[in-house]
N, C-alpha and C positions, 0 to 999 in steps of 0.2 A: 494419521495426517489430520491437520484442522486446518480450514482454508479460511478466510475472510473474502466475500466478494463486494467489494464499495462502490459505492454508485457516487463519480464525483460530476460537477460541473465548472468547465475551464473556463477562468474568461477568456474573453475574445482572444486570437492569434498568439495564444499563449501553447498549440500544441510544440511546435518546437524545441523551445525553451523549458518544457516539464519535461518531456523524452531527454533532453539531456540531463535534468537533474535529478530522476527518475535512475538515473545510472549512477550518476556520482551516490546518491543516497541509497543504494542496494548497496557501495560498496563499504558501507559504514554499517548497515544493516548486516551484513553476513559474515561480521565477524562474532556476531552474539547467537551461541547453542541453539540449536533447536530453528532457528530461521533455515527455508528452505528458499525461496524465491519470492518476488514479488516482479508481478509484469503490467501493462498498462493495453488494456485490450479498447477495441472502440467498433459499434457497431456498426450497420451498412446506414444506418438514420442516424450516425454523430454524436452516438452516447458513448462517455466513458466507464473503465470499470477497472478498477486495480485488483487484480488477483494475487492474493499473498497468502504465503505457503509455509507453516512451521511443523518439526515432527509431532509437536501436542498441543493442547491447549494451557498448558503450564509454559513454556515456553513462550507461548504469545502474552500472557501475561504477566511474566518475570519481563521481558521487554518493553513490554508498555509505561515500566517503571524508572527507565534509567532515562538521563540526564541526555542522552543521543536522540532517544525516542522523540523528548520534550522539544528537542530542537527542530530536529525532522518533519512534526506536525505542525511547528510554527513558519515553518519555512513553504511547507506542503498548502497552508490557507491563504499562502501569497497570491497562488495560481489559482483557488479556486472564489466562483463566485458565490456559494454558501456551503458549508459546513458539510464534508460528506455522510452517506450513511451506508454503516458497514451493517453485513448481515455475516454471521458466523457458521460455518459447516464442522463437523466432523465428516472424513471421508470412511464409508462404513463399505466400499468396496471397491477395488480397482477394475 
């Protein structure tokens, strides 16, 4: 498993409207190999954090190259107020 954990920042009264499109774009997402899930977590102090889940880390990067991806992250910066930052895991034990 390789996970990505992204530390985003919404603007203002934007959570609604990313939770739904947060769905509509998993559902465009999970039709490409190796994607496992991505969910939108938020802490008890108001931080967000997308966790996103593929079986490898080749798969997270044959994705990152198509034409879905490109759109998805251009649509993804509409919501946010600057640029997320993703940190990368391998999961080395359940």
């Amino acid at each position: 498993m390789y996970i990505a954990l992204i530390d985003i920042e919404l603007k203002d009264n934007m959570e609604e409207e990313f939770k739904t499109w947060i769905t509509k774009s998993n559902n465009v997402l999970s039709k490409f190999p190796g994607f496992v899930s991505r969910r939108l977590a938020k802490s008890d102090n108001g931080k967000y954090k997308l966790v996103v889940e593929f079986t490898d880390k080749e798969s997270h990067v044959k994705l990152h190259q198509t034409n879905e991806h490109h759109e998805i992250h251009r649509q993804l910066m509409s919501f946010l107020k600057k640029s997320p930052v993703p940190t990368f895991y391998h999961v080395v034990s359940q």
